[in-house]
N, C-alpha and C positions, 0 to 999 in steps of 0.2 A: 068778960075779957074782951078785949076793943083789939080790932084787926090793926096791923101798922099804918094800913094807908088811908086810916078813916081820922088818924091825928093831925089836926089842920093849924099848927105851930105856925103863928104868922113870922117867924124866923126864917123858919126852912121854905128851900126854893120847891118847887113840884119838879119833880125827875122828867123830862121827857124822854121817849122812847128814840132808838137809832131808826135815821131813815133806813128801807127797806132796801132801797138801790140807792148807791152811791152815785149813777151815771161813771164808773169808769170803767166799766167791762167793754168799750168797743174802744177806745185808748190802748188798753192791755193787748187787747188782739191787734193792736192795727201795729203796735210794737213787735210785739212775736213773729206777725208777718214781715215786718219791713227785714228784720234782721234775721228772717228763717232761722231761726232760735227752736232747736228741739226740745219736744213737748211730750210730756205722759198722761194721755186721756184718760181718767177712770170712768167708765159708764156705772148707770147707776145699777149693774147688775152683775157686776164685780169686772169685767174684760179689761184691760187694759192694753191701749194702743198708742203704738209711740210715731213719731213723725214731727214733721212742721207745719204751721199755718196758713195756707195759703188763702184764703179766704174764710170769710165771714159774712155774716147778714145778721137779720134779728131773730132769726129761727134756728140758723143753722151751720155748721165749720165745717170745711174741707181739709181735712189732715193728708196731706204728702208724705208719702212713704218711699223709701230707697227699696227698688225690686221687688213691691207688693204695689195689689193696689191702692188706688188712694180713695179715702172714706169719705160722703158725706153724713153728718152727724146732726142728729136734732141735737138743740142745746138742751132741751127738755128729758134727753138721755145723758147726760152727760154731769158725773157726779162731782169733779173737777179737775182742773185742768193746774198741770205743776210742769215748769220749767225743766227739761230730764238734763242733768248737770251732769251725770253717768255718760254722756255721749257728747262731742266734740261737736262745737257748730259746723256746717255745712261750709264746704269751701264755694266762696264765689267766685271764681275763675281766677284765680292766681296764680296757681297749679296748670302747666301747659306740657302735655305729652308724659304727664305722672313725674315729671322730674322737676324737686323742688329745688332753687339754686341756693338754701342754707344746708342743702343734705350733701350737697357735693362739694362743701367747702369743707 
């Protein structure tokens, strides 16, 4: 009995394998960042931590938190990282003195 990939059908193409890293993982974050876009950390050791992005390196994210502190995180801990849709982006100053001028119309 002959393994499948020892079949060398001058037909068939040879499958290559997917690269390892695509290069888009500091794209992604540099998005998340620009747009303090909230985020849910899963470490690899089940925690989960929510916040936004405020930096990045090749090691390591800084997760901002509203009234906790804010995290630095190995990437190397971090099992992955998902968009939290559950939670309203962060107001960028639009909002002045807590009164928004569509609630008072």
């Amino acid at each position: 009995m002959a393994f499948r990939g020892t079949n060398h059908d001058s037909n068939t193409r040879p499958s290559r394998t997917p690269p390892e890293d695509t290069h888009q993982e500091a794209a992604y974050l540099k998005m998340l960042g620009e747009k303090q876009q909230p985020v849910r950390i899963k470490l690899v050791h089940g925690d989960i931590v929510r916040g936004w992005i405020e930096y990045y390196d090749r090691r390591m994210v800084r997760l901002t938190r509203e009234g906790k502190p804010n995290l630095f995180i190995f990437k190397h801990e971090i099992a992955y990282i998902a968009e939290d849709t559950g939670s309203q982006q962060r107001p960028t100053g639009g909002v002045k003195n807590g009164n928004d001028k569509s609630a008072s119309e």
